[in-house]
C-alpha positions, 0 to 999 in steps of 0.5 A: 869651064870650072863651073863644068867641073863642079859637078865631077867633084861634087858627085865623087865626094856625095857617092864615095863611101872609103877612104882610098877614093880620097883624091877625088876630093883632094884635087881639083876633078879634070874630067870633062862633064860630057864623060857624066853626062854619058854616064847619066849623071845630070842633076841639073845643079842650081847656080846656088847648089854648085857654090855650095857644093864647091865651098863644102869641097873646097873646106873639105879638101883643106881639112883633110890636107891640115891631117897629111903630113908634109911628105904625104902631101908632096906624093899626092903633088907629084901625082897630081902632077903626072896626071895633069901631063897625061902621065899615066900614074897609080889608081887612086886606091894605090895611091892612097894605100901608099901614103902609108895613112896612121889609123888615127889619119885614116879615122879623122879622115872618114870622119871628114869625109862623112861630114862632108857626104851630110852637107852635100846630102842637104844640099841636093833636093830630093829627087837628086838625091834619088838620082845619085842613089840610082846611079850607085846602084847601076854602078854596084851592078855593073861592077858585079857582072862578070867581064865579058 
């Protein structure tokens, strides 16, 4: 099951580009892999691969922690939490938005983030490194078409 997991976790911090997608990597992802495989994502992860995506996540999470403060940290906890009862909570950029991150957070943060996206990239072999490409661009289209 956590196996499962990995992946989530691993593609959301690989693709997410800004701070406020920050709860991706700071909680354990809950999203079933049959979700991404719906989407398209099957990279096809290497036993290897997914211990090392999951001690850069894991490092990444704790030094990202190590920048909240206390009552920082407890408001991602209580959401967390909503989340794990089914509640619905805000969306992750609402979330984040309200921690009120100092500018000083909020760049050591990306530089967390940046750091952490290079590693993954090493990790991941050429083609699926191409397929995550792929991806985020179906998502950038998709989210560019009007509603219908």
């Amino acid at each position: 099951m956590k196996r499962s997991l990995l992946l989530p976790g691993a593609l959301a911090l690989a693709l997410s580009y800004a701070v406020p997608m920050l709860p991706v990597v700071a909680q354990t992802p809950t999203v079933p892999a049959e979700r991404h495989q719906k989407r398209g994502v099957n990279l096809n992860l290497t036993a290897d691969q997914k211990v090392q995506l999951k001690q850069i996540r894991e490092s990444t999470r704790s030094q990202i922690e190590s920048i909240l403060t206390q009552e920082q940290k407890d408001q991602l906890a209580a959401a967390k939490q909503q989340r794990q009862q089914g509640q619905q909570g805000q969306k992750a950029r609402g979330l984040w938005a309200s921690l009120n991150l100092t500018a000083d957070q909020k760049a050591k943060i990306k530089a967390i983030r940046q750091d952490a996206k290079q590693k993954m990239a090493a990790v991941f072999t050429p083609e699926q490194r191409q397929q995550l490409e792929q991806q985020r661009q179906q998502r950038q289209q998709n989210r560019q078409q009007p509603a219908q």
